[in-house]
DSSP file (Angstrom, degrees, kcal/mol; ACC not computed):
  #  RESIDUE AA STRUCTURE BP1 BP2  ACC     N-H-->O    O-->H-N    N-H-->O    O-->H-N    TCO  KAPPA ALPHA  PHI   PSI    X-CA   Y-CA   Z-CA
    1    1 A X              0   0    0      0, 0.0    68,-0.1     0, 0.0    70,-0.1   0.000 360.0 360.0 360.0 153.4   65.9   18.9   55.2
    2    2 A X        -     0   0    0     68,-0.4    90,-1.2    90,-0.1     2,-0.8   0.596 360.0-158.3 -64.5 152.1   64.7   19.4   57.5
    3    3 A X  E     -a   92   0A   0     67,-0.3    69,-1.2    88,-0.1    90,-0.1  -0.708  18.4-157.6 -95.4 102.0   62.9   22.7   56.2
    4    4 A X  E     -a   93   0A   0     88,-1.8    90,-4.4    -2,-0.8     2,-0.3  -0.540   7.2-164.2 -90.5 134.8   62.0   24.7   59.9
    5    5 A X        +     0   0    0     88,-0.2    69,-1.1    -2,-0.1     2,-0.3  -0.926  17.4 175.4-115.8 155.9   59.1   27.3   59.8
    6    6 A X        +     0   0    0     -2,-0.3    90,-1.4    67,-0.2    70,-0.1  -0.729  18.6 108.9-149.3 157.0   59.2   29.9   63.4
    7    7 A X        -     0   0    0     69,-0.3     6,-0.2    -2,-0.3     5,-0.1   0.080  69.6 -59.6 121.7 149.2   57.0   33.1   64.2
    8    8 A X    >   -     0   0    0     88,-0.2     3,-3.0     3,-0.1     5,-0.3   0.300  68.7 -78.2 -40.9 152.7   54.5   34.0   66.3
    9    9 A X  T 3  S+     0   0    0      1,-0.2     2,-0.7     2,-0.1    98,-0.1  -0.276 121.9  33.4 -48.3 167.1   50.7   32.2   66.4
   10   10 A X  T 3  S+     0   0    0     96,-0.1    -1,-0.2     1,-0.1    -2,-0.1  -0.204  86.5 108.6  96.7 -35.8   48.8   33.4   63.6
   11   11 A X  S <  S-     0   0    0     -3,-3.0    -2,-0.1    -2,-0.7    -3,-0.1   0.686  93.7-102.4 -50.6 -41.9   51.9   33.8   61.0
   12   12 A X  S  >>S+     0   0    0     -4,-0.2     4,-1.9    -5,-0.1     5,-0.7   0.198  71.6 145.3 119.8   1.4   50.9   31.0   58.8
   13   13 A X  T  45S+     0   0    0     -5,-0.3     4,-0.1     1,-0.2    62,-0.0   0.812  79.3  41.1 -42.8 -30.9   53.4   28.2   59.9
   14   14 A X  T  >5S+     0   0    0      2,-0.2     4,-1.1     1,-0.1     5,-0.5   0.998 113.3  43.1 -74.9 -54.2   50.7   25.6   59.4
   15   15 A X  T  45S+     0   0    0     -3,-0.2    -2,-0.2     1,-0.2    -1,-0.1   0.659 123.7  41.5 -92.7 -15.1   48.7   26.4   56.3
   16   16 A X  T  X5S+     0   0    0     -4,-1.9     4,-1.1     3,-0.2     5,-0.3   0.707 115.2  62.5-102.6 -26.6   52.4   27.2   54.3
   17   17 A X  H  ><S+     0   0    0     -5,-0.7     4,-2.3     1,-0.2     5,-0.3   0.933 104.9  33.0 -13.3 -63.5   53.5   24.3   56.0
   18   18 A X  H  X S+     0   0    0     -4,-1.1     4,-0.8     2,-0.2    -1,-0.2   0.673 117.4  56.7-106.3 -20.5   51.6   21.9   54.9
   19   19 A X  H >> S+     0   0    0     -5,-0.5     4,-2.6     2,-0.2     3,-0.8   0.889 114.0  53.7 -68.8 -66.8   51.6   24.0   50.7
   20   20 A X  H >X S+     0   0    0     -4,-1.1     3,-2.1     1,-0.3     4,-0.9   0.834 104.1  46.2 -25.2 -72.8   55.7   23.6   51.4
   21   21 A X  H 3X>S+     0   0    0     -4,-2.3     4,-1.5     1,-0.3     5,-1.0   0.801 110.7  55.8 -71.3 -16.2   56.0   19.9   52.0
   22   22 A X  H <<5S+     0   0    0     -4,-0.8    -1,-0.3    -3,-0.8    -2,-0.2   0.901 108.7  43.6 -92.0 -14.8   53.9   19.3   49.2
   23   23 A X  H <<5S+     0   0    0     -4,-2.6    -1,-0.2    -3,-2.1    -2,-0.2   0.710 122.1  43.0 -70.5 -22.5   56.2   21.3   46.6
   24   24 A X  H  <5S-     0   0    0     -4,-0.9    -2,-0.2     2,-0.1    -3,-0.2   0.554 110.9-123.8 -94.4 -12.0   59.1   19.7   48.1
   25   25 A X  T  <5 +     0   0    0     -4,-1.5     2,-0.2    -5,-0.2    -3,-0.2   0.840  69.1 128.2  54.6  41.9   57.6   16.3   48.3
   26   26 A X      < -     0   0    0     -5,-1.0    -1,-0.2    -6,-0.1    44,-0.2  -0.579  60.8-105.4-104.7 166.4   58.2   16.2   51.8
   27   27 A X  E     -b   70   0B   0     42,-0.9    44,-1.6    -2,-0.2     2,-0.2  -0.407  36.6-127.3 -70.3-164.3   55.5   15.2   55.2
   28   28 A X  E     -b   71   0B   0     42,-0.2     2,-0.6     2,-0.1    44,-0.2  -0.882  17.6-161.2-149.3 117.1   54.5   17.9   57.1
   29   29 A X  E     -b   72   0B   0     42,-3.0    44,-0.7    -2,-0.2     2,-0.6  -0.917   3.9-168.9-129.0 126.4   54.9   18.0   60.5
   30   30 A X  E  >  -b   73   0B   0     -2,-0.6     4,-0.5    42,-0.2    44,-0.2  -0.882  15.7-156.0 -84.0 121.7   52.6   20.6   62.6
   31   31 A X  H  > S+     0   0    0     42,-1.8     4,-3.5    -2,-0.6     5,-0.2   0.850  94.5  54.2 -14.7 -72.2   54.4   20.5   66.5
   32   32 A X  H  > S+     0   0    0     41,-0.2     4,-1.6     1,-0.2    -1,-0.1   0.822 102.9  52.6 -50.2 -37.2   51.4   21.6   67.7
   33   33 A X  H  > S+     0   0    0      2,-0.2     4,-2.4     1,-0.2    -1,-0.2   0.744 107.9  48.8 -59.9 -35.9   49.6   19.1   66.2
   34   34 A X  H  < S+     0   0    0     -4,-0.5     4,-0.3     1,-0.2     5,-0.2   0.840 102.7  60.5 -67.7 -37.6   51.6   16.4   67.5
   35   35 A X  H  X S+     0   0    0     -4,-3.5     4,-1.2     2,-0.2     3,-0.4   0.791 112.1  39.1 -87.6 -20.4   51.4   17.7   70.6
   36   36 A X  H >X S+     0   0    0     -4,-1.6     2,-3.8    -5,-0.2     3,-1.9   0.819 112.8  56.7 -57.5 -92.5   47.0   17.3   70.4
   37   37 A X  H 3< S+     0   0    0     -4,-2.4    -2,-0.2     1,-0.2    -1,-0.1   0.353 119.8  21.3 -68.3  24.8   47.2   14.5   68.9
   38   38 A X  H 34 S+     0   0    0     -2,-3.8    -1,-0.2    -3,-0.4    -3,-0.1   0.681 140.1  28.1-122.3 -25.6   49.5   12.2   71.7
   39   39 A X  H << S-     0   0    0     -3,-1.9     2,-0.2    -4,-1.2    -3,-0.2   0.680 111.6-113.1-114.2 -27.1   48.5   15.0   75.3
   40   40 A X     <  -     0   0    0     -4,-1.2    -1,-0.4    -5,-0.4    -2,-0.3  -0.704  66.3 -16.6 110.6-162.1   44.8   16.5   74.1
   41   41 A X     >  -     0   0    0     -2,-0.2     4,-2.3     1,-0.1    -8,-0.0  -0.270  62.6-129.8 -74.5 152.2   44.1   20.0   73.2
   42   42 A X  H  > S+     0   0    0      2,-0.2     4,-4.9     1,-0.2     5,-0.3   0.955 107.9  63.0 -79.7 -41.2   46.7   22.6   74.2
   43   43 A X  H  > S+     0   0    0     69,-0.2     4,-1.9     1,-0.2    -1,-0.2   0.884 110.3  44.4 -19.6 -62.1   44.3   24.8   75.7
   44   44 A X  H  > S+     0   0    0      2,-0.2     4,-2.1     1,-0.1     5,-0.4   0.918 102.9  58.1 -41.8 -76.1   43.8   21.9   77.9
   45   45 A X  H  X>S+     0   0    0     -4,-2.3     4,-4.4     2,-0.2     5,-1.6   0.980 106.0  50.2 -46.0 -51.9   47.0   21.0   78.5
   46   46 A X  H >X5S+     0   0    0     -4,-4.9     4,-2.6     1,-0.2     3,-1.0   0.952 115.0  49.0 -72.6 -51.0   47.8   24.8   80.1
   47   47 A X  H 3<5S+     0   0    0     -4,-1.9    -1,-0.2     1,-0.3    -2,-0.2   0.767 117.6  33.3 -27.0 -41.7   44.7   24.5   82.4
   48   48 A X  H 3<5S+     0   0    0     -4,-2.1    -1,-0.3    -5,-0.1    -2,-0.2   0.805 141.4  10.0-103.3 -14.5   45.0   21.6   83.7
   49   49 A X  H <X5S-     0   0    0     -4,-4.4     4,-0.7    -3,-1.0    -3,-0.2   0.520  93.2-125.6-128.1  -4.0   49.0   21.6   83.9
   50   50 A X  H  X< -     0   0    0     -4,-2.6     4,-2.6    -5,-1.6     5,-0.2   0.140  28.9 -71.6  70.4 176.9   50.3   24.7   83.2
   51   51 A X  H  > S+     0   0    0      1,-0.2     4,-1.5     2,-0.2     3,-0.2   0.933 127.1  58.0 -47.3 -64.6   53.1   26.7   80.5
   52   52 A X  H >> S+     0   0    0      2,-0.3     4,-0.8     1,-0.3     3,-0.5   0.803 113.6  32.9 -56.0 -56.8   56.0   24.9   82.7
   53   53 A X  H 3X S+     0   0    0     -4,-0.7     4,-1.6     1,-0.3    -1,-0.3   0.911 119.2  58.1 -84.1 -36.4   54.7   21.1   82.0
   54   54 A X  H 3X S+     0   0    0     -4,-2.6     4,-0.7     1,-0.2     5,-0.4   0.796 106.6  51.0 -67.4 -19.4   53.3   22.3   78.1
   55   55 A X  H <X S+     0   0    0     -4,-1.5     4,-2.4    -3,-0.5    -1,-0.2   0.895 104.0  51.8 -90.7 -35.6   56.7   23.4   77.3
   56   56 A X  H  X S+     0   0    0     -4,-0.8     4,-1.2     2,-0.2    -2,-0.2   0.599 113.3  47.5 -50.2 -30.4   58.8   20.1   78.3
   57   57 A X  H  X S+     0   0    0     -4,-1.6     4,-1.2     2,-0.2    -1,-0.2   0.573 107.4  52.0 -84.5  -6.7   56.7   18.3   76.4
   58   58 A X  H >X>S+     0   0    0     -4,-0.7     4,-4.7     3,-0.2     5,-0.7   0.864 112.5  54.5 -63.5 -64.1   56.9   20.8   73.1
   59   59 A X  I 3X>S+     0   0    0     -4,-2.4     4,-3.1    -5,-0.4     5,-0.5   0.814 111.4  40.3 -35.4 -70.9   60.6   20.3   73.8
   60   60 A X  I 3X5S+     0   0    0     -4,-1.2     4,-0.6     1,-0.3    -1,-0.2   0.648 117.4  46.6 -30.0 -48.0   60.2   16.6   73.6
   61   61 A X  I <X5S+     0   0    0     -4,-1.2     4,-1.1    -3,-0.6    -1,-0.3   0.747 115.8  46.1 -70.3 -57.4   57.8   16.7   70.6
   62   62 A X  I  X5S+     0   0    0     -4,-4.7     4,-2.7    -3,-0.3    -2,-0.2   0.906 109.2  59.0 -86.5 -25.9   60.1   19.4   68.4
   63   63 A X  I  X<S+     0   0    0     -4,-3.1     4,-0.5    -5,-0.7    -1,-0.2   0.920 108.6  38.2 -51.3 -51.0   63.2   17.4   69.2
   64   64 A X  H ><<S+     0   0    0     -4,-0.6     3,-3.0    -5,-0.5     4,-0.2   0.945 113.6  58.5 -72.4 -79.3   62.0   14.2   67.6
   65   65 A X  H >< S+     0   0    0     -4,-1.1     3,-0.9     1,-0.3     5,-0.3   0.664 105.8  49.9 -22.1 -38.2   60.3   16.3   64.6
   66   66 A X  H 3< S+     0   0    0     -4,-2.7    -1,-0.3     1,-0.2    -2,-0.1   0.778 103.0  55.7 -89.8   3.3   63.9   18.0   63.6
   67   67 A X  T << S+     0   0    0     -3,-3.0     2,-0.3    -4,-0.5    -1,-0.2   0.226  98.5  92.2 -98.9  21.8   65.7   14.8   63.5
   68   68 A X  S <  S-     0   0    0     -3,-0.9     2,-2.0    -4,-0.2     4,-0.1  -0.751  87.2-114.3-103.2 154.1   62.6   13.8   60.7
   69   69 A X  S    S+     0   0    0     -2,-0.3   -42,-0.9   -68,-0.1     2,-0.4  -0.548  80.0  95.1 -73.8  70.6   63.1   14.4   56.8
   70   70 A X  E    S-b   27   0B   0     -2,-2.0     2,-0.8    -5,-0.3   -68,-0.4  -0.939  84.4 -90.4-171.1 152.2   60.6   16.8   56.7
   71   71 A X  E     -b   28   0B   0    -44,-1.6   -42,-3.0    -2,-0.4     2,-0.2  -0.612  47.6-167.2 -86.7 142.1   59.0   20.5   56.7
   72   72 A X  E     -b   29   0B   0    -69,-1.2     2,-0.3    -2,-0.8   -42,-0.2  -0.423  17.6-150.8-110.3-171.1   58.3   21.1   60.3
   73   73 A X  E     -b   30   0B   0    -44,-0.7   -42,-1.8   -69,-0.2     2,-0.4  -0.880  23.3-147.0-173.0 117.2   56.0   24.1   61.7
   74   74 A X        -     0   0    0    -69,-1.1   -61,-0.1    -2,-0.3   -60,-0.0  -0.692  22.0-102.7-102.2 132.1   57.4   24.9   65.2
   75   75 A X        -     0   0    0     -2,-0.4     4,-0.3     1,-0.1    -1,-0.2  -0.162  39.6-113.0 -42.9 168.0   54.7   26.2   68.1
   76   76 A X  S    S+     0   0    0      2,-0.1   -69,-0.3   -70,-0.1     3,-0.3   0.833 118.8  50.5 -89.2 -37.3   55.3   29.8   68.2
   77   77 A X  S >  S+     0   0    0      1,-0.2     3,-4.1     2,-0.2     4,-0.2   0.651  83.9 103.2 -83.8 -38.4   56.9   29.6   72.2
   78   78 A X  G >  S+     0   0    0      1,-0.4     3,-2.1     2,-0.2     7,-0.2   0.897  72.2  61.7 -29.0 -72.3   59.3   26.6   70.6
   79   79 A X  G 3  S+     0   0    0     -4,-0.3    -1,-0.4    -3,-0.3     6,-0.2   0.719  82.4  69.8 -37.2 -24.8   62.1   29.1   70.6
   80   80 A X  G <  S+     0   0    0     -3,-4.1     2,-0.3     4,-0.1    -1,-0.3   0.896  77.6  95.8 -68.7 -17.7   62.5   30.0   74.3
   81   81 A X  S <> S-     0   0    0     -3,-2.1     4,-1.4    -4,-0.2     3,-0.3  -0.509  71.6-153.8 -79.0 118.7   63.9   26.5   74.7
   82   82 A X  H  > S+     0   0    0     -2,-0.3     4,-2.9     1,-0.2    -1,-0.2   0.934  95.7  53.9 -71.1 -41.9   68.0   27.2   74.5
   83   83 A X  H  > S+     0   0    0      1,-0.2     4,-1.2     2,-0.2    -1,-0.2   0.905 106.6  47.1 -51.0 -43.8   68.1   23.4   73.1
   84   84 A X  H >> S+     0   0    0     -3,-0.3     4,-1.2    -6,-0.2     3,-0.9   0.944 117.1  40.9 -47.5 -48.7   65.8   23.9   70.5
   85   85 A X  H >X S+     0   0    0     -4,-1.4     4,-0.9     1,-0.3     3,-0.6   0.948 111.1  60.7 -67.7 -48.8   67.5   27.1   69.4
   86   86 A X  H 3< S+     0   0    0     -4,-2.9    -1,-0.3     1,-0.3    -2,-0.2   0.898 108.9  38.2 -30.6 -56.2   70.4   25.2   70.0
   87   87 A X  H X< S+     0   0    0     -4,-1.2     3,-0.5    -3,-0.9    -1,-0.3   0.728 104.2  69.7 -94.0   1.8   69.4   22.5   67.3
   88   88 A X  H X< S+     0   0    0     -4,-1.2     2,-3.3    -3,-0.6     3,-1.6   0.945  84.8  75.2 -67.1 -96.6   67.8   25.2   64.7
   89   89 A X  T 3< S+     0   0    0     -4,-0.9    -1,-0.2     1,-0.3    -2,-0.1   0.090  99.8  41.8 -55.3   5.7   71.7   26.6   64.0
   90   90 A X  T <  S+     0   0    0     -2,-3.3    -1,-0.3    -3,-0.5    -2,-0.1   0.432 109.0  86.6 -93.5 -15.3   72.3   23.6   61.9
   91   91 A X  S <  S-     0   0    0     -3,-1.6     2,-0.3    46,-0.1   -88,-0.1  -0.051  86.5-113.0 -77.3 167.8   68.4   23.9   60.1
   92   92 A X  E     -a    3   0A   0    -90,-1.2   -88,-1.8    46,-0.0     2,-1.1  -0.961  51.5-165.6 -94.3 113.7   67.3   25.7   57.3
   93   93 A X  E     -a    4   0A   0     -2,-0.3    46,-2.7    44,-0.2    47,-1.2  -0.738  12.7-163.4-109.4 108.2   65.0   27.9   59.6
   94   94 A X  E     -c  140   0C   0    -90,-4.4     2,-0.5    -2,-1.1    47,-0.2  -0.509   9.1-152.2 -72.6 163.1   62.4   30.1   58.2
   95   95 A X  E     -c  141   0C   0     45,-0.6    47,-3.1   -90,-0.1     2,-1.0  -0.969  13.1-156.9-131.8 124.6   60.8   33.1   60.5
   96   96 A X        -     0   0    0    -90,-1.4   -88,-0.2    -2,-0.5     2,-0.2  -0.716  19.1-163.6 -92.9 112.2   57.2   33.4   59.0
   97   97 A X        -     0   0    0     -2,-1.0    47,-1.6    45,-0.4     2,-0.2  -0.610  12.9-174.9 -93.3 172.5   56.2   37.3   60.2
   98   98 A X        -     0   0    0     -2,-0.2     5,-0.2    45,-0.2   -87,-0.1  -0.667  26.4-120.0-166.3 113.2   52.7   39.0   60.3
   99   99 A X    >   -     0   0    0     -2,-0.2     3,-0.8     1,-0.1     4,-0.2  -0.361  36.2-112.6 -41.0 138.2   51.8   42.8   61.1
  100  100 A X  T 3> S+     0   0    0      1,-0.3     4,-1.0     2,-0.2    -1,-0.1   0.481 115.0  63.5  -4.8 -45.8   49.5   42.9   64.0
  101  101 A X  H 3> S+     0   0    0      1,-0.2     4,-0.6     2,-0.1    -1,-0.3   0.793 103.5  42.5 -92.3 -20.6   46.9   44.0   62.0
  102  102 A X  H <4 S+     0   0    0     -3,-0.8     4,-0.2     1,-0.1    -2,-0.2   0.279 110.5  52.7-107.1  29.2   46.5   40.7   59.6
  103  103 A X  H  > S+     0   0    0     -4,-0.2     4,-3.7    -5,-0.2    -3,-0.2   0.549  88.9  80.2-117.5  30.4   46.8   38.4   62.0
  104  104 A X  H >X S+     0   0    0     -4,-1.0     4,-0.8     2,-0.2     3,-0.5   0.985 106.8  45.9 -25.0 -87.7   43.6   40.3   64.4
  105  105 A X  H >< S+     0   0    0     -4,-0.6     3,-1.6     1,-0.3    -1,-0.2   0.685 103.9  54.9 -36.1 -54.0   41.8   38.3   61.8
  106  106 A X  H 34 S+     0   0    0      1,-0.3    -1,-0.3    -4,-0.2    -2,-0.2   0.902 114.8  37.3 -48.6 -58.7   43.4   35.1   61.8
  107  107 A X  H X< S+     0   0    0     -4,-3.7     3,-2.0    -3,-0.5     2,-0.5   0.536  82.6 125.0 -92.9  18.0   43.1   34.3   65.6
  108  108 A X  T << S+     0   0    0     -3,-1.6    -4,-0.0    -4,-0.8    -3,-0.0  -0.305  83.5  19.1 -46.0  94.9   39.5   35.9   66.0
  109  109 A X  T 3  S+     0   0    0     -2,-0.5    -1,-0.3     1,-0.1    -2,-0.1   0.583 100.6 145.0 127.8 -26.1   37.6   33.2   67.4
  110  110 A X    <   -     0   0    0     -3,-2.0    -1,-0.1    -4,-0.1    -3,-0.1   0.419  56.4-136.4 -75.8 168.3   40.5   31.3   68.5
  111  111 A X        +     0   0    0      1,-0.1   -68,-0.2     4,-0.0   -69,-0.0  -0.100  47.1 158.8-130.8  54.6   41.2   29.0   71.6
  112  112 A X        -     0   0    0     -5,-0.2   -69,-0.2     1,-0.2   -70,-0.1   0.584  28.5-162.1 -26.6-127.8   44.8   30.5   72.3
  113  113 A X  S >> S+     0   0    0    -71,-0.1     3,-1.0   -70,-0.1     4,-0.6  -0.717  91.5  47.0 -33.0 -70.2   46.1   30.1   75.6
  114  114 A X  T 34 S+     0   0    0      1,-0.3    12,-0.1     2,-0.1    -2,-0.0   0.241 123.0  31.7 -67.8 -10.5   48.5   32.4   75.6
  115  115 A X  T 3> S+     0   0    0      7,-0.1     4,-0.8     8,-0.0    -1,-0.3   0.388  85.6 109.5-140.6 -17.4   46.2   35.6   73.9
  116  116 A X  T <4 S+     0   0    0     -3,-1.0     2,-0.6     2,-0.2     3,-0.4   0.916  87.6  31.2 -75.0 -60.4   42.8   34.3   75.7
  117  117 A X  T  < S+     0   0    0     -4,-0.6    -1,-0.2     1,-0.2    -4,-0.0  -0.927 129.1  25.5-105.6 129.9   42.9   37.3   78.1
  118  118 A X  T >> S-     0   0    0     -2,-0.6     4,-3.1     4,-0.1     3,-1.2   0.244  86.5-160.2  62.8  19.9   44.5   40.5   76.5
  119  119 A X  H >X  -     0   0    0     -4,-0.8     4,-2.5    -3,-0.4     3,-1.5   0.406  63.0  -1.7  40.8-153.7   43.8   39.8   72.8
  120  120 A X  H 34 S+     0   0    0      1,-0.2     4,-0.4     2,-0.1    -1,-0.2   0.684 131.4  56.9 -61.3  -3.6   45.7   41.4   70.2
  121  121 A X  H <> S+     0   0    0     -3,-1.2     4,-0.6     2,-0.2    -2,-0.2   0.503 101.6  57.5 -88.0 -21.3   47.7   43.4   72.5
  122  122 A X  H XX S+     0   0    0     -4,-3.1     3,-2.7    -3,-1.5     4,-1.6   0.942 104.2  51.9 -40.5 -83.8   48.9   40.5   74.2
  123  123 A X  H 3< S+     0   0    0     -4,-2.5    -2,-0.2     1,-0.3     4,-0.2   0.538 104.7  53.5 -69.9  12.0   50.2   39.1   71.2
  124  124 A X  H 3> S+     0   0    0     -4,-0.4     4,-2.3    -5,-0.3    -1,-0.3   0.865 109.7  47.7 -70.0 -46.1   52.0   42.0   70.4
  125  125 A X  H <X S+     0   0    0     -3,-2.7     4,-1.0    -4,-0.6    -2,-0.2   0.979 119.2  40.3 -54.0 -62.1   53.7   42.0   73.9
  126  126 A X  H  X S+     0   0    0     -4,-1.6     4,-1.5     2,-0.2    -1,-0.2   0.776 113.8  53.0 -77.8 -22.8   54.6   38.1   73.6
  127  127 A X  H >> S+     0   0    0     -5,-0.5     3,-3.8    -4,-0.2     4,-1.4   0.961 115.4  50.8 -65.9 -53.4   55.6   38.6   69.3
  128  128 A X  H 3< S+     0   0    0     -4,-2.3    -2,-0.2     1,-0.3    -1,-0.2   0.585 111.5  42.0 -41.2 -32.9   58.0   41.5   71.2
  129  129 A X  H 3< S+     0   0    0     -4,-1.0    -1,-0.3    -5,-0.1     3,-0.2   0.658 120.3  45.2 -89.2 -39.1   59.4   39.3   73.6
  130  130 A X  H <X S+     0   0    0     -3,-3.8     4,-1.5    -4,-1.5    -2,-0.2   0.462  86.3  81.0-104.8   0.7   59.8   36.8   71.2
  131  131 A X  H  X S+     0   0    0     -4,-1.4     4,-1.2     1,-0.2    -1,-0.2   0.659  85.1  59.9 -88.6   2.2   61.3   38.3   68.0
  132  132 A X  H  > S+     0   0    0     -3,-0.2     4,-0.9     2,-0.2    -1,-0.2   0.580 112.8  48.0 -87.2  -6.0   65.4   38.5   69.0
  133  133 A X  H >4 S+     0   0    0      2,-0.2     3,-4.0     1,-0.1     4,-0.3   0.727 112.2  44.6 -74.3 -89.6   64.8   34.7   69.3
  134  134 A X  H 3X S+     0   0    0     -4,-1.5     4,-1.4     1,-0.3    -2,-0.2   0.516 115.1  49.0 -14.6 -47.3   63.1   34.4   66.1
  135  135 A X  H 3< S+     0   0    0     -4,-1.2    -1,-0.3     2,-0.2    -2,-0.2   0.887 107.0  54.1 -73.3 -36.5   65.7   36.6   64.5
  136  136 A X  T << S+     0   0    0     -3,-4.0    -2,-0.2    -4,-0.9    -1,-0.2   0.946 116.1  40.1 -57.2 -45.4   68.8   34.6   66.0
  137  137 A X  T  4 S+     0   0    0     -4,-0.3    -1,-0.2   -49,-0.1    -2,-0.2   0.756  94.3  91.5 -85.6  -3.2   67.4   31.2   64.5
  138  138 A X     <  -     0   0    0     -4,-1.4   -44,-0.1    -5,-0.3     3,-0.1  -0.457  42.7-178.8 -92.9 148.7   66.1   32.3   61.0
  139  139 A X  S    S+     0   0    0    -46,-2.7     2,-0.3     1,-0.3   -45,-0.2   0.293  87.6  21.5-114.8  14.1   68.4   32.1   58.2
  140  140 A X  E    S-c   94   0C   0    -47,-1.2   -45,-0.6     2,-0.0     2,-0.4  -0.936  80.8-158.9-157.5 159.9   65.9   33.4   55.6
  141  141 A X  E     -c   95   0C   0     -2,-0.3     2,-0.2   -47,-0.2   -45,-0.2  -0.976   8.5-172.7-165.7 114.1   62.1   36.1   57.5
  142  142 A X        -     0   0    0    -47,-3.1     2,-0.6    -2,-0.4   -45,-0.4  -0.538  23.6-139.0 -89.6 161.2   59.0   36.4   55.2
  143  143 A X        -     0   0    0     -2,-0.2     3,-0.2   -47,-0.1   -45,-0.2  -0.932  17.4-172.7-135.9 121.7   56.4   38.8   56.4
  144  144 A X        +     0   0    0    -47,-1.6     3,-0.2    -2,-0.6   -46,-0.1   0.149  54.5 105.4 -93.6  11.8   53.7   36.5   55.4
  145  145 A X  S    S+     0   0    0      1,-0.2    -1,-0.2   -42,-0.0   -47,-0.1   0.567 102.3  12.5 -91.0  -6.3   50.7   39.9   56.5
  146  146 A X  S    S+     0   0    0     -3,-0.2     2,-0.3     2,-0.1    -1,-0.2   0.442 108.0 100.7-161.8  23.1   50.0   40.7   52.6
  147  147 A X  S    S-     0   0    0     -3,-0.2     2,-0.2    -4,-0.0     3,-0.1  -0.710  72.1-101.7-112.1 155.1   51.6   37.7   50.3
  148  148 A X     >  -     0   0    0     -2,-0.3     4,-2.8     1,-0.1     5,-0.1  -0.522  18.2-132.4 -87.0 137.1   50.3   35.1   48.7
  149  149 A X  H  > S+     0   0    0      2,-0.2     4,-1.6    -2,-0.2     5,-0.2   0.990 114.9  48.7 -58.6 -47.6   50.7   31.2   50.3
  150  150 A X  H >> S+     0   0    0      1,-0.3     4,-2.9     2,-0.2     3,-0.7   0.936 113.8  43.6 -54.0 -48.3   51.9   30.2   46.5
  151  151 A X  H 3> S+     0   0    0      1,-0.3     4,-2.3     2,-0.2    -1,-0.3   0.928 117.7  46.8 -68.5 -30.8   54.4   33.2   46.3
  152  152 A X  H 3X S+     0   0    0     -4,-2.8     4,-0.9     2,-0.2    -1,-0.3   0.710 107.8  53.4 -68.5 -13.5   55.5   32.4   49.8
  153  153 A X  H XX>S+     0   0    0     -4,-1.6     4,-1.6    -3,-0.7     3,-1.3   0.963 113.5  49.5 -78.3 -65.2   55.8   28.5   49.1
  154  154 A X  H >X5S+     0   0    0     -4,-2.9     4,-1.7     1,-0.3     3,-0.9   0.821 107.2  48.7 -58.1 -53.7   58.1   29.6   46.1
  155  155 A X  H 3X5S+     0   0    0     -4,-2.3     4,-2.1     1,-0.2    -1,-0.3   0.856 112.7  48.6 -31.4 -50.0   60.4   32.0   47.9
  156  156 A X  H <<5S+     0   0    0     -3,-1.3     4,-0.4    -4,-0.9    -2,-0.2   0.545 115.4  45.4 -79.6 -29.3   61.0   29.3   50.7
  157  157 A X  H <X5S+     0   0    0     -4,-1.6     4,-0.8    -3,-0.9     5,-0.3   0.562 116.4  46.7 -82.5 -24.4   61.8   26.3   47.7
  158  158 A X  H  X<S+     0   0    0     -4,-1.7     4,-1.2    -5,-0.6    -2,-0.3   0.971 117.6  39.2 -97.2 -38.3   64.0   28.7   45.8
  159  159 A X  H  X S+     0   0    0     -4,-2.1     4,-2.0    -5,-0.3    -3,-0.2   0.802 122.7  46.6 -61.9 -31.1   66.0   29.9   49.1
  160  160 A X  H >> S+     0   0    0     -4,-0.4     4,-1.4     2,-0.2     3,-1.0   0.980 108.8  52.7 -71.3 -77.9   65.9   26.1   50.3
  161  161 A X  H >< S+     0   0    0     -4,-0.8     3,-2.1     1,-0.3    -2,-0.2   0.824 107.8  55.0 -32.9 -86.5   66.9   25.0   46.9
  162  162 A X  H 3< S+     0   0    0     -4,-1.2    -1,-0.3    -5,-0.3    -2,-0.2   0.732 100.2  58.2  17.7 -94.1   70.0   27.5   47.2
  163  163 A X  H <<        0   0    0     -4,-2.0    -1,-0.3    -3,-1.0    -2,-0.2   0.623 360.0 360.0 -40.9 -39.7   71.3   26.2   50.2
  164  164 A X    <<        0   0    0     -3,-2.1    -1,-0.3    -4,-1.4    -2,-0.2   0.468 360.0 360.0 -50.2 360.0   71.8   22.6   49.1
């Protein structure tokens, strides 16, 4: 422990997140979440302060979260920080993947920052940008676009499990 889930918005870090800690008997700690509930919405947060100031407090917020007993669910942008990446090479680090075409659906509707203007073609650009991080920290890469949350819970306790 802690059990780390990575990958671009949409992948599923939250909803096998929170199906994980509960196989493991672990919390669950969402990043993102943390970072609503102590700063406001993030949406909010880049308007009114921009990427530069939302990312120093992600750092702050995933720093305290990997020193917890617990499965954590990483912002998708957590990885540019070289300290974060830095304290993932000691984790068990999942990288949750998703084709471009399931997760259109999944953020349909959404209140992104980061996708708000250029849609799915954005987040293709920013997954692109972001996937030699994602690859450096994962020690074990689902492609979560056509699997089941249960069969993915069970890969991720039997790889975990392993590793002890």
């Amino acid at each position: 422990m802690p059990i780390v889930l990575v990958g671009p918005m949409g992948s599923g870090k939250s909803r096998v997140g929170g199906r994980l800690a509960a196989s493991v008997g672990a919390p669950f700690v969402d990043t993102d979440q943390r970072i609503v509930e102590r700063y406001g919405p993030i949406d909010e947060i880049f308007a009114r302060e921009g990427e530069e100031y939302f990312r120093v407090i992600e750092r702050e917020v995933v720093a305290e979260a990997l020193r917890e007993d617990a499965v954590v669910s990483l912002g998708g942008g957590a990885v540019l920080d070289a300290d974060t990446r830095d304290d993932l090479e000691r984790l068990a680090v999942v990288w949750l993947q998703v084709s471009p075409e399931s997760v259109a659906p999944r953020l349909a509707g959404g209140n992104r920052p980061l996708i708000a203007e250029g849609g799915i073609e954005r987040w293709v650009d920013i997954m692109q940008a972001r996937r030699p991080l994602y690859e450096a920290v994962a020690g074990l890469t689902i492609d979560t676009s056509r699997r089941s949350v249960a069969r993915i819970v069970d890969e991720i306790t039997e790889w975990a499990g392993a590793r002890a």
